[in-house]
C-alpha positions in Angstrom: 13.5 24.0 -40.8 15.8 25.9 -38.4 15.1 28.6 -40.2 11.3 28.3 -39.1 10.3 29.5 -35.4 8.3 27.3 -33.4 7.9 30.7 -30.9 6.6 32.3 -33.6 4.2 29.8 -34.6 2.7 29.0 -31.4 2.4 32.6 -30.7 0.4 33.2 -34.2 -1.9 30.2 -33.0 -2.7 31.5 -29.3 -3.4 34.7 -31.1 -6.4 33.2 -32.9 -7.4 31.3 -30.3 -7.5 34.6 -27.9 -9.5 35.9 -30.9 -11.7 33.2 -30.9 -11.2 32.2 -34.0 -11.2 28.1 -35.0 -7.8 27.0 -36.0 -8.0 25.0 -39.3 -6.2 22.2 -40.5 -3.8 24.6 -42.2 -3.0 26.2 -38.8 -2.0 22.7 -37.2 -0.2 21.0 -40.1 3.1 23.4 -39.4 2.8 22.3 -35.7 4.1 18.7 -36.7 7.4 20.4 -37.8 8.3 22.5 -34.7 10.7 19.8 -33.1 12.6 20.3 -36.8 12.1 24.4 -36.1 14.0 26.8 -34.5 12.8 28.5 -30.4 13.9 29.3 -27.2 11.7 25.9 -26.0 13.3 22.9 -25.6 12.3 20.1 -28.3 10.6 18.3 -25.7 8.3 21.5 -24.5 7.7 22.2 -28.4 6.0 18.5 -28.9 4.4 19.0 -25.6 3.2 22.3 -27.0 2.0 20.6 -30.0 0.0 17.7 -28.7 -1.9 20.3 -26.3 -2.6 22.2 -28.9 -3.9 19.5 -31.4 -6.1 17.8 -27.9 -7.6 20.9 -27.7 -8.3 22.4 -31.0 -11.8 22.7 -32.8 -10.6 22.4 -36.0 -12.3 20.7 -38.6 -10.2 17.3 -38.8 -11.4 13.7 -38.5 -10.4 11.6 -35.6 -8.3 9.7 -38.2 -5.9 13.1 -38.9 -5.9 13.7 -35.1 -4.0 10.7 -34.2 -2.1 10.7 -37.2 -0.9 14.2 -36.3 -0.5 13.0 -32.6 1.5 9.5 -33.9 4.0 12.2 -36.1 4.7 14.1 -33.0 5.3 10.9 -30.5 7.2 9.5 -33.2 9.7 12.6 -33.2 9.8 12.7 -29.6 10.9 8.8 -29.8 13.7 9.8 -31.9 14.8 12.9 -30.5 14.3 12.7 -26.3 15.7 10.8 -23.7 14.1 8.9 -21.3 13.2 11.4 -18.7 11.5 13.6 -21.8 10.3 10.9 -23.5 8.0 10.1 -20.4 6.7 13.4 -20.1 5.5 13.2 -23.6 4.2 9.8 -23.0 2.1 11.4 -20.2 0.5 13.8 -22.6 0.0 11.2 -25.1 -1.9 9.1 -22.3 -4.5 12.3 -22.5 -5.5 11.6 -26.0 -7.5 9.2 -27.7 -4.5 7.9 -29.6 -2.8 6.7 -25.9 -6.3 5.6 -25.2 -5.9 3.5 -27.9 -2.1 2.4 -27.4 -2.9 1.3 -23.8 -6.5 -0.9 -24.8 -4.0 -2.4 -27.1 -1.2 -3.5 -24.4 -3.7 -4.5 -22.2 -5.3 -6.5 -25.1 -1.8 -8.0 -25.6 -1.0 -8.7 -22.2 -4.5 -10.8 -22.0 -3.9 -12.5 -24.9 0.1 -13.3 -23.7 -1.4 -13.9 -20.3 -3.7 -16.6 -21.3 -0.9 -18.1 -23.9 1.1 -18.3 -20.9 -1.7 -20.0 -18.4 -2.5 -22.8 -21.5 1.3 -23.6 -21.4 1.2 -24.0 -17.4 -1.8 -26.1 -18.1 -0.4 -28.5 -20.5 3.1 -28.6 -18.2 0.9 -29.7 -15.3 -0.7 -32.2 -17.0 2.5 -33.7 -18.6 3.7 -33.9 -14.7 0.3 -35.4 -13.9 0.9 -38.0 -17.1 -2.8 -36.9 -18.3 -3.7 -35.6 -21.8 -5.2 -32.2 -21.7 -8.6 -34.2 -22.4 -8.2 -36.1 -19.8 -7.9 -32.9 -17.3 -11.0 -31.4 -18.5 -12.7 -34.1 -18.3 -11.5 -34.5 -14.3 -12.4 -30.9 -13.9 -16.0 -31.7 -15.0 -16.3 -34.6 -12.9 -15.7 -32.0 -10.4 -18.0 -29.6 -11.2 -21.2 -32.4 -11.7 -23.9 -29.9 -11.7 -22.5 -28.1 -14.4 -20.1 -30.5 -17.0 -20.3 -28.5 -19.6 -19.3 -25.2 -17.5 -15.6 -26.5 -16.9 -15.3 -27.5 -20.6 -16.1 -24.4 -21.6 -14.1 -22.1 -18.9 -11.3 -24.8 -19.4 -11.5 -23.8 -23.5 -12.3 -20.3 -23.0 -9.8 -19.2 -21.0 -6.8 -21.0 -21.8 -7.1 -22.2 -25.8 
């Protein structure tokens, strides 16, 4: 692939664009190769290049070949960059739908890890306490007498 020029190809590209002409799949394929290819831009700026390119383009392409495209590129990056690169990609990627999707998935994660951890607290206390976690809810619901079944159900919703 060094024998390829990413300058090249990215000029060809803005050329059509300037022209007004859609790109098409065929035009954003090779773009998946230029941290492999040959330029006077850094790896880094070529897969930053890319993913702009890809974000913006009209092509005809499903969502699905969109973040594929976008995952081939991040996953270079991951290979190829340091940190301090790395991150800048990272920002791009935030841009897209595919680091939309990354980040609902952390934070889906982190819920799910958060309330993992808040059960364990739970049961901890109530081994302290020398009560079964039955016998806590029940004592919550004592608690809440206008509503019994509320603390059952918060107590099971949120932390089983």
């Amino acid at each position: 692939m060094k024998g390829k020029d990413a300058d090249r190809l990215f000029n060809a590209i803005e050329e059509k664009r300037a022209k007004g002409v859609v790109l098409t799949k065929t035009d954003l394929v090779p773009l998946l190769l230029t941290p492999l290819m040959s330029g006077n831009l850094e790896i880094g700026e070529r897969i930053i290049k890319s993913l702009k390119i890809l974000h913006t383009a009209e092509a005809p392409i499903t969502q699905l070949e969109l973040e594929k495209m976008q995952a081939v590129l991040y996953t270079f990056a991951d290979n190829f960059l340091d940190k301090n690169k790395l991150a800048k990609v990272k920002e791009v990627i935030r841009m897209t739908l595919l680091g939309e999707m990354l980040i609902n998935d952390g934070i889906e994660q982190g819920i799910e890890k958060g309330r993992e951890q808040a059960l364990q607290v739970v049961i901890e206390i109530c081994e302290e306490l020398g009560l079964t976690f039955e016998q806590t809810v029940e004592k919550v619901e004592t608690r809440f007498d206008k509503e019994p079944r509320s603390a059952r159900e918060i107590v099971e919703r949120y932390w089983k």
